[in-house]
C-alpha positions in Angstrom: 11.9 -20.4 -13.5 12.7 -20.8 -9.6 11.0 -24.1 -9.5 13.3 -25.9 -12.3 16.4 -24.9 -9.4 15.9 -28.2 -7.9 15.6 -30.3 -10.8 18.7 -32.6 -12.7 20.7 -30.3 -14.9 22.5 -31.8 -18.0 25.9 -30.3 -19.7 27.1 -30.8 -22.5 30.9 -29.5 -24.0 32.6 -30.1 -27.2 35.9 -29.0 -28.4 37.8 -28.8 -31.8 41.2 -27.4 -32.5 44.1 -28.3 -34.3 47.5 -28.7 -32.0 51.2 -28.3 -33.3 53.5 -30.9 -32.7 56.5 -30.5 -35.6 60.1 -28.9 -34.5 58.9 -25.2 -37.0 55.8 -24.0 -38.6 57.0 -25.9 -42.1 56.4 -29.3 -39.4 53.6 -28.0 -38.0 52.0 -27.6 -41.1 52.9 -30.8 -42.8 51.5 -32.7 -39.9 47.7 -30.8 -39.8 47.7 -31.5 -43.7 48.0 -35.4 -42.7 45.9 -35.0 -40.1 47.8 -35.6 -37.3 47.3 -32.8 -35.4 43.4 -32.1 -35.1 42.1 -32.4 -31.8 38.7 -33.1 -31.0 36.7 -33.4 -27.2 33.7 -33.8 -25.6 32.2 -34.1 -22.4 28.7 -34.6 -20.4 28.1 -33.8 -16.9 25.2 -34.5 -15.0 24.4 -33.0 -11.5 21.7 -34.4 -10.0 20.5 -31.8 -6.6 20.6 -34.0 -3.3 18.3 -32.5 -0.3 19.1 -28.7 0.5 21.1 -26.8 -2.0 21.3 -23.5 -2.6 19.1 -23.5 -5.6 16.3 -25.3 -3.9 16.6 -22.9 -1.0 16.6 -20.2 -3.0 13.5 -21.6 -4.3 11.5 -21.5 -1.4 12.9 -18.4 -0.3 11.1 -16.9 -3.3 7.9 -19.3 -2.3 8.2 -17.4 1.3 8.6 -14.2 0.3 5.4 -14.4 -2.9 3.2 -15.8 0.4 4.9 -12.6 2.8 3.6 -9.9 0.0 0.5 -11.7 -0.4 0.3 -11.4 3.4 1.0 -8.0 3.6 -1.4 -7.1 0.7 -4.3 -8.6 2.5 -3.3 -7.0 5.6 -3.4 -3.5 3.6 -6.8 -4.3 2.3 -8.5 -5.2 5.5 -6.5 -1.6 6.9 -8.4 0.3 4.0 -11.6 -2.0 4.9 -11.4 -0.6 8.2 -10.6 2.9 7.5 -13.3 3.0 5.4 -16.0 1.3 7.6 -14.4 4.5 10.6 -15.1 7.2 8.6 -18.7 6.3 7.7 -19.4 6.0 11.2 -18.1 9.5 11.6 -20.3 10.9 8.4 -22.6 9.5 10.5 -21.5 10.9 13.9 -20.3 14.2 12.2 -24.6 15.0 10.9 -26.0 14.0 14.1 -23.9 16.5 15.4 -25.1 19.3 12.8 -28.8 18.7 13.6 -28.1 18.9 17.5 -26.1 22.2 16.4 -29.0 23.3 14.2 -31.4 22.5 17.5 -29.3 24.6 20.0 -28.9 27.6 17.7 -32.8 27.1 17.3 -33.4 27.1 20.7 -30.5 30.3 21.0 -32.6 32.6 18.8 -35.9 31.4 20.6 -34.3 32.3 24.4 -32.4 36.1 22.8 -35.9 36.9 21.2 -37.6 35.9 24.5 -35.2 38.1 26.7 -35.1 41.0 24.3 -39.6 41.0 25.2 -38.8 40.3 28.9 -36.2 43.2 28.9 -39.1 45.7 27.2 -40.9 44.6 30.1 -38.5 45.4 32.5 -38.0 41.8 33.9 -34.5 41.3 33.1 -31.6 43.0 32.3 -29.2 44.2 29.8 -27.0 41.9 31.0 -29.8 38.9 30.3 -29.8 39.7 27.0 -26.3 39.9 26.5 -25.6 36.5 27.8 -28.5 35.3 26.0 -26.4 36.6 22.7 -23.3 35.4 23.6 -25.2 31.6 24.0 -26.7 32.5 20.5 -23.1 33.6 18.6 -21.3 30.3 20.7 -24.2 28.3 19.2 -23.5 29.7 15.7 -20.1 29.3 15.7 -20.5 25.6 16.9 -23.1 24.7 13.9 -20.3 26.3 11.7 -17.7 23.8 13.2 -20.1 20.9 12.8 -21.0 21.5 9.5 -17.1 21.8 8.5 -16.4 18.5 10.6 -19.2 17.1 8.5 -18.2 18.5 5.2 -14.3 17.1 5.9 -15.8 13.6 6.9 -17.8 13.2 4.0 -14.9 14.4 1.6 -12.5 11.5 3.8 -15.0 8.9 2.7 -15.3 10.0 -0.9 -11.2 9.8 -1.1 -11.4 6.3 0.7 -14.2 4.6 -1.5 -13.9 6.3 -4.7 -12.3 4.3 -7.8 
């Protein structure tokens, strides 16, 4: 693991072989049957890690960059924390602004039906009632958009909190 970088490290080698020493092979041969020529080594080395080196800094590079991820995780989950917490206010925001939509197209139909019986009674004219329709369809078409603004809100929140 990272964290056995900075401790002691023991090594240990061992050799064997056999080694040719005679003038021919016939020699040669002679001598390993005495033997003469078998060679045998060993050797134990011991490093012992003094203040900085590279394997203890690589170490706590690791260290830094586990506590930079956990860092940037956190910081993802208060973003989505956030995000989710924004688009509940706008649910919110998004059905106040049907009912005030359903309200004014309310009050639309009420004014057009109350200039069409003004306009059989002669007190107004065409013209009245026209505008009056032309507030009623602009009050429509705004309920329409609130109710899609609402719809897409509510959809936003169900992507953001659902498992």
């Amino acid at each position: 693991a990272a964290r056995d970088l900075g401790r002691p490290q023991v090594d240990l080698q061992v050799r064997a072989g056999l080694t040719g020493i005679g003038a021919d092979y016939g020699a040669n041969m002679d001598r390993l049957a005495h033997a003469d020529g078998r060679l045998y080594a060993g050797s134990v080395s011991v490093s012992v890690p003094l203040g900085q080196d590279a394997r203890q800094a690589r170490w706590r590079q690791r260290l830094l960059e586990k506590q930079r991820q956990q860092v940037v995780l956190e910081a993802v989950r208060l973003e989505l924390v956030q995000q989710v917490r924004q688009q509940h206010r706008q649910v919110g925001i998004s059905l106040r602004r049907t009912a005030a939509a359903r309200a004014a197209v309310g009050l639309a139909e009420r004014n057009v039906a109350e200039q069409e019986a003004r306009l059989a009674l002669g007190l107004v004219t065409v013209r009245d009632v026209l505008d009056a329709q032309d507030d009623l369809a602009g009050a429509r078409s705004r309920l329409l958009q609130a109710i899609v603004d609402y719809t897409s809100a509510v959809v936003r929140w169900e992507e953001l909190t659902s498992p």
